[in-house]
C-alpha positions as CSV (number, residue, x, y, z in Angstrom):
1,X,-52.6,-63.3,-18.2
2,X,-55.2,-63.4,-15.6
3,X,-54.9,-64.9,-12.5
4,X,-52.7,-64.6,-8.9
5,X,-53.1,-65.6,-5.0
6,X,-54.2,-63.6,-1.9
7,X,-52.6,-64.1,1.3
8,X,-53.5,-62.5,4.2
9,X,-51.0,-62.6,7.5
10,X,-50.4,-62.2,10.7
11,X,-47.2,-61.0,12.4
12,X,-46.2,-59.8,15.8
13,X,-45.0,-56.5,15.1
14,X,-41.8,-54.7,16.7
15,X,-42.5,-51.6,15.7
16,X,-46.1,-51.7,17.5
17,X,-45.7,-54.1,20.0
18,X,-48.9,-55.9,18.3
19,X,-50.5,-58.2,15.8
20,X,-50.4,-56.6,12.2
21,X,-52.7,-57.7,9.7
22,X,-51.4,-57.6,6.2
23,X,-52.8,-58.9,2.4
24,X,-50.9,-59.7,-0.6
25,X,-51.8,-60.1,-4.0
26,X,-48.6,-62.5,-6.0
27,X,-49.4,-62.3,-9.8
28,X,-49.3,-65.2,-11.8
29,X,-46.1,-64.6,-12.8
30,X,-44.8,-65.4,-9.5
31,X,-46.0,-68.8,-9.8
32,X,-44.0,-69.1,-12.7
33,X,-40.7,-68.4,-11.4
34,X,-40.1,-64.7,-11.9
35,X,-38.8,-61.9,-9.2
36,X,-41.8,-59.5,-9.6
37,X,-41.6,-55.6,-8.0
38,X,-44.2,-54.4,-5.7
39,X,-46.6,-52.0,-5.2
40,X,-47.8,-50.9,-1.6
41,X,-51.1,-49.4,-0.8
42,X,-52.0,-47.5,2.1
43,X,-55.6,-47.3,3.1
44,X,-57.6,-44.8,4.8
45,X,-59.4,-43.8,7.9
46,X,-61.4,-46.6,9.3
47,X,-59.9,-49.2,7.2
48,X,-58.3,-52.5,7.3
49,X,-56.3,-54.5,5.3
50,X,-59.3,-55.9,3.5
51,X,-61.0,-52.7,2.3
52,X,-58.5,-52.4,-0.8
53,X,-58.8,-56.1,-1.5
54,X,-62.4,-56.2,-2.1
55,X,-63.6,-53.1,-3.2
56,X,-60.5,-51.4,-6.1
57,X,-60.4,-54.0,-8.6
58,X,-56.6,-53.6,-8.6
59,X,-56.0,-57.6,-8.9
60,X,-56.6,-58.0,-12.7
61,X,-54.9,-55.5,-13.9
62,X,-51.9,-56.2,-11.6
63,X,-52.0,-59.7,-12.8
64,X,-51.6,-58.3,-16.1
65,X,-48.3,-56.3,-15.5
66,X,-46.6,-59.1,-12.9
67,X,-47.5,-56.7,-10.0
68,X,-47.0,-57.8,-6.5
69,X,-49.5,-55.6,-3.8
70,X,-49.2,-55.4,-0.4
71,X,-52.0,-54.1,2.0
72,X,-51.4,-53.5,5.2
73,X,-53.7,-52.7,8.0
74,X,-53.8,-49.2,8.9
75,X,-52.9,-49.1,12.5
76,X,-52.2,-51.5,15.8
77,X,-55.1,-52.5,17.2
78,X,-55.8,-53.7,20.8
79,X,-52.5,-51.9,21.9
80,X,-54.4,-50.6,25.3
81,X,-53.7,-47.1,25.0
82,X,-56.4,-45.5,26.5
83,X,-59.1,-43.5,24.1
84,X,-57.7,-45.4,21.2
85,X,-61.3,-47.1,20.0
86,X,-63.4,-43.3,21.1
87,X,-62.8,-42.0,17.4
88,X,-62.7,-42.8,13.8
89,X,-60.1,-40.3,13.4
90,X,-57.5,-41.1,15.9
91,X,-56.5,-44.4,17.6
92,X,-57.5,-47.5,16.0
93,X,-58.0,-47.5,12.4
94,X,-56.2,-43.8,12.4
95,X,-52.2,-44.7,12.6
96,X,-51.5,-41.6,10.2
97,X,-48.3,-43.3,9.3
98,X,-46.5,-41.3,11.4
99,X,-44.0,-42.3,14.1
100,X,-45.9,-41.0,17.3
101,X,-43.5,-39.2,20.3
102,X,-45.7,-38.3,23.0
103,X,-46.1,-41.0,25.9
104,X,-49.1,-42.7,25.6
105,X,-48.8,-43.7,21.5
106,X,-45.1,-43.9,20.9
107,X,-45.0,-47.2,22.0
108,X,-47.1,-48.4,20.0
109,X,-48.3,-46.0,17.5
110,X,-44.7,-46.1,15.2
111,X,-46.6,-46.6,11.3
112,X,-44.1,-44.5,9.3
113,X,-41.4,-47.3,10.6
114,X,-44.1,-50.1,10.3
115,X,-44.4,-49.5,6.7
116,X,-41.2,-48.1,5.6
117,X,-38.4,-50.5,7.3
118,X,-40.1,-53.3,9.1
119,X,-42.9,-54.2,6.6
120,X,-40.4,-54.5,3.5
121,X,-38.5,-57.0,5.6
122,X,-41.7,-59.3,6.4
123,X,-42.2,-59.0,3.1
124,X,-38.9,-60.2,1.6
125,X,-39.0,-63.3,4.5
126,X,-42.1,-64.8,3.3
127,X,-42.2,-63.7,-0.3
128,X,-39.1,-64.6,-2.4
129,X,-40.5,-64.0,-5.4
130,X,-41.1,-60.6,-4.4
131,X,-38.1,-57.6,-5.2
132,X,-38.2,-55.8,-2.2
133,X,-35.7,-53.4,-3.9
134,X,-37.6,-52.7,-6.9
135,X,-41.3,-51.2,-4.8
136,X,-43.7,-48.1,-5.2
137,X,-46.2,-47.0,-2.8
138,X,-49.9,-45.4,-3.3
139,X,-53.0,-45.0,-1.0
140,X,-56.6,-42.9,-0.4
141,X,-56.7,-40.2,1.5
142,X,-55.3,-40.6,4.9
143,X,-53.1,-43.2,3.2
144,X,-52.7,-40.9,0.5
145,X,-50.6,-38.4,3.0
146,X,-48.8,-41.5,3.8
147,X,-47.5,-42.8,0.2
148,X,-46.6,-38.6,-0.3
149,X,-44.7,-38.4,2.6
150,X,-43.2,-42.2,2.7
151,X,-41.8,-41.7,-0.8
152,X,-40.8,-37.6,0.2
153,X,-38.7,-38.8,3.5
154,X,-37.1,-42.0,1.5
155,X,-35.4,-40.2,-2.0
156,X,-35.2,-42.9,-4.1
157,X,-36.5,-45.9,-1.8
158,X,-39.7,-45.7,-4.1
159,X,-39.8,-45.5,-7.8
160,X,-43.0,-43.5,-8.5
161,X,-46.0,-42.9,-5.6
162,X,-49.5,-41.8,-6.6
163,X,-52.8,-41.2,-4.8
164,X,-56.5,-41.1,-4.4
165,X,-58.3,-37.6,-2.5
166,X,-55.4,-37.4,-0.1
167,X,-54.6,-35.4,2.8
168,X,-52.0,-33.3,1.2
169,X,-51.1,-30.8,4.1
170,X,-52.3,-31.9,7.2
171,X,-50.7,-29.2,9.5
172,X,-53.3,-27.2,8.1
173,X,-56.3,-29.3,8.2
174,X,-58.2,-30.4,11.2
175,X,-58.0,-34.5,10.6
176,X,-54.2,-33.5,10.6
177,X,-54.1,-31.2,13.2
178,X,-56.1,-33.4,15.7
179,X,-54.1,-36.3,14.6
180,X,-50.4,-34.8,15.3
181,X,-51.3,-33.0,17.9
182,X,-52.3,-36.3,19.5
183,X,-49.2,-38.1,18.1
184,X,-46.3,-35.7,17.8
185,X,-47.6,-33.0,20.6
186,X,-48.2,-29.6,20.0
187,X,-45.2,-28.3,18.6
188,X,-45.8,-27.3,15.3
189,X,-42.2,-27.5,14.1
190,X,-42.4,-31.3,14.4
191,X,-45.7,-32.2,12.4
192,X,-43.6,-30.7,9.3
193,X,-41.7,-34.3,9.1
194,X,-45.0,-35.6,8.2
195,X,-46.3,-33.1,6.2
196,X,-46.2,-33.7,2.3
197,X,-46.6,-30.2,1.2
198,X,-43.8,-29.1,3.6
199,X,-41.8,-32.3,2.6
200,X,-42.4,-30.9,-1.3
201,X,-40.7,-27.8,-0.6
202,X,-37.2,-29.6,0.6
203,X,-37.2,-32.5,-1.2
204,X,-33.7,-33.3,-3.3
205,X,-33.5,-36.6,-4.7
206,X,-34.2,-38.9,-7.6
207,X,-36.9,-37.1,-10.2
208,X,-40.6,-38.4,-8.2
209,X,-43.8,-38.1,-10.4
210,X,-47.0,-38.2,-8.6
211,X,-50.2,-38.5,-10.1
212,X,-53.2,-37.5,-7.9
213,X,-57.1,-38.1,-8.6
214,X,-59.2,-35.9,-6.9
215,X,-63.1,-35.6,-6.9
216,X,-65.0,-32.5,-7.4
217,X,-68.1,-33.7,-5.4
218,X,-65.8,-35.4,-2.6
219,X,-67.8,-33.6,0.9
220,X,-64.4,-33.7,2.3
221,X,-62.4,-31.3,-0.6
222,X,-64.9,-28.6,-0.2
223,X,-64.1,-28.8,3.8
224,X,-60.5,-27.6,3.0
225,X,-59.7,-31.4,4.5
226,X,-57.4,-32.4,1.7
227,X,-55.5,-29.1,0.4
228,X,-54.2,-30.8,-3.0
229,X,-53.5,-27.2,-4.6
230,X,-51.2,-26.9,-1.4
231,X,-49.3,-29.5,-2.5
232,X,-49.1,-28.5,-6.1
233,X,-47.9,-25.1,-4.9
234,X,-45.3,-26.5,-2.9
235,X,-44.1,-28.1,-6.4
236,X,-44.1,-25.6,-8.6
237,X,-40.2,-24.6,-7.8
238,X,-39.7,-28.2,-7.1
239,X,-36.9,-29.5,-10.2
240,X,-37.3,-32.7,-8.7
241,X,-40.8,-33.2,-8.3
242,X,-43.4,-33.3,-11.0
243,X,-47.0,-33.7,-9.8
244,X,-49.8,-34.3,-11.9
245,X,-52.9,-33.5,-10.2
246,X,-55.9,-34.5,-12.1
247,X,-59.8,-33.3,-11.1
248,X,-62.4,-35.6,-11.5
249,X,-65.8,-34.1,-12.0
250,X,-68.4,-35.6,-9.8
251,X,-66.6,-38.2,-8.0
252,X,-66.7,-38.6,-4.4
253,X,-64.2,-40.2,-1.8
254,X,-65.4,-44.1,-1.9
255,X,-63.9,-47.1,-3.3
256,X,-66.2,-46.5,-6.7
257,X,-64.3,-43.3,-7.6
258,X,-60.8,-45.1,-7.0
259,X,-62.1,-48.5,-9.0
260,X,-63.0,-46.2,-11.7
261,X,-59.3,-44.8,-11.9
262,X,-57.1,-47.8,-10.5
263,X,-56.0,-48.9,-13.8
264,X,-54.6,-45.5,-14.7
265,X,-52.5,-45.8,-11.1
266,X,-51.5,-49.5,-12.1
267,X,-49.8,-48.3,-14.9
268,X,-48.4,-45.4,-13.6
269,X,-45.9,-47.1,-11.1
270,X,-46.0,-50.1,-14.2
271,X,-44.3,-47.7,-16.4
272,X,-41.7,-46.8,-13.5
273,X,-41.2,-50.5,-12.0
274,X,-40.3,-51.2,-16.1
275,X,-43.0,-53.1,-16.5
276,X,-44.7,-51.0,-19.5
């Protein structure tokens, strides 16, 4: 079966005191009267709501499996916080899915709640045919580290999580390290709540697999940007997560590389939603 509805939305946000931009994909199933699960993805830096919609190819296979997605935007935008538009990597576009603390941003700049608590609740408002209890979460690379550490600091909220090239220990890696320091301050101590490699080490909870593509010829692996060994390393001891972390020879960052693979992520959150 082949088929579904996008929907794109606005809503005044409480969590960032803005307009959020949001997409979502209903299957055809929906139409026909069943409760379908949902999968949400998390982009990356620079990104919009859009970017996933018409560049992974996700829609047919999710049509296939009765798979609601949900793409939101990846940050507030026009919140007035000065130096919010000077970079791609922090600001607009750059939300990090953290729940800023220092002054200027943590009025506005509250993604980990956006997505986790406020989002779901949108969601179940406009979309009754949607299970709001019955979700997974993946993303790419900035969203990547947020689909690791949303699923990390919720045992159990999500049943499976996956990811494209993320950034798996940002404490360590300058886009992280720029971004918390601008968002959490310069304590150390508190960028570990948002860290998925320190998250790894502590987590208890319901069994989590993650499956993780990576390309070998992505510029920003090499650059010691994305640390996925980290992240496997901080499994290893883990009984309750099991991390799959697969290499993709010559692949890069972009949408092709994560086109290529999305089927492979569809059914591995299919499998845990009991859809396969």
């Amino acid at each position: 079966m082949f088929g579904g509805v996008v929907k794109q939305l606005t809503h005044e946000s409480k969590s960032t005191k803005t307009p959020m931009n949001f997409s979502v994909f209903m299957p055809p199933q929906a139409a026909a009267g069943a409760k379908v699960p949902v999968l949400y993805w998390l982009s990356g830096l620079t990104c919009t709501d859009e970017n996933f919609l018409t560049k992974a190819g996700a829609q047919k296979r999710a049509s296939e499996l009765g798979l609601a997605l949900v793409m939101p935007d990846t940050s507030p935008r026009g919140a007035g916080v000065e130096g919010e538009d000077d970079a791609y990597d922090f600001g607009s576009g750059a939300g990090f899915y953290c729940d800023a603390t220092t002054p200027a941003w943590k009025e506005n700049y509250n993604m980990f709640s956006y997505i986790t608590k406020e989002l779901p609740e949108v969601i179940g408002e406009h979309f009754p045919e949607i299970c709001t209890n019955t979700s997974s979460i993946f993303g790419h690379s900035m969203g990547g580290h947020g689909a690791l550490i949303c699923a990390l600091k919720q045992p159990g909220v999500y049943r499976s999580v996956s990811a494209f090239s993320p950034i798996c220990h940002p404490s360590a890696c300058p886009w992280g390290q720029k971004a918390f320091t601008g968002y959490l301050g310069p304590d150390e101590d508190a960028w570990q709540a948002y860290d998925a490699t320190i998250l790894a080490r502590g987590y208890k909870g319901p069994k989590l697999e993650v499956l993780i593509d990576q390309g070998t010829a992505d510029n920003f692996y090499p650059q010691k940007q994305l640390l996925p060994e980290d992240f496997v390393a901080a499994c290893v001891d883990s009984a309750d997560v099991d991390v799959n972390l697969r290499l993709q020879a010559d692949y890069d960052h972009s949408y092709y590389f994560i086109a290529t693979f999305m089927d492979d992520h569809l059914d591995h959150h299919a499998k845990h939603l009991e859809l396969l």
